[in-house]
TORMI-936531 format. One line per field, with one value per residue (C-alpha): residue number from 1; residue in one letter; z, y, x. Coordinates in steps of 0.001 Angstrom, whole numbers, plus 500000, padded with zeros to 6 digits. Layout:
<nodes>
num <- NUM_...
residu <- a_...
w <- Z_...
v <- Y_...
u <- X_...
</nodes>
This chain:
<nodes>
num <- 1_2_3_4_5_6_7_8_9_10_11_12_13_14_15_16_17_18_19_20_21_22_23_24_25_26_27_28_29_30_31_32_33_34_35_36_37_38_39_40_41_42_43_44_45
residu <- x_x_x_x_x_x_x_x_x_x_x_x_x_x_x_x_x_x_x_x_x_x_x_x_x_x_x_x_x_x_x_x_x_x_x_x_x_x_x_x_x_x_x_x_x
w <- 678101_680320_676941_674114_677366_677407_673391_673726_676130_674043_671027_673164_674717_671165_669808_671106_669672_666149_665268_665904_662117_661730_664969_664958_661546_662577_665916_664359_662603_665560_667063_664500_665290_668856_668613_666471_668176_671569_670299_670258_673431_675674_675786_676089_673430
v <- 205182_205679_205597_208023_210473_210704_211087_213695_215294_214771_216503_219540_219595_219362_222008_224419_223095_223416_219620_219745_219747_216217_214791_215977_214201_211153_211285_211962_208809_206725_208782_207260_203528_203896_205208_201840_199609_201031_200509_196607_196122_198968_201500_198389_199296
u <- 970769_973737_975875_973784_973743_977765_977698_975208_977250_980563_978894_978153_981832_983516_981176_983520_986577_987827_987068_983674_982393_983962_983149_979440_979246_980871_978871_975210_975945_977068_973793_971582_972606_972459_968842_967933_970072_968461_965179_965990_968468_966817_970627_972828_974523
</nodes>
């Protein structure tokens, strides 16, 4: 949990920063396989 909660909070920090676009993109997909993969190992990943 630990782990999706820094993302989350990553995604919000870059969202004021010209980058942002590409690394929401790139982190709604990382997003995506965390929520499945957290499904299985309970956040470990």
């Amino acid at each position: 949990m630990g782990s999706v909660k820094a993302i989350r909070n990553a995604i919000l920090l870059s969202s004021q920063k010209p980058f942002s676009k590409i690394f929401q993109r790139l982190a709604n997909k990382s997003m995506e396989g965390l929520n499945i993969s957290s499904n299985s190992t309970s956040g470990a990943a």
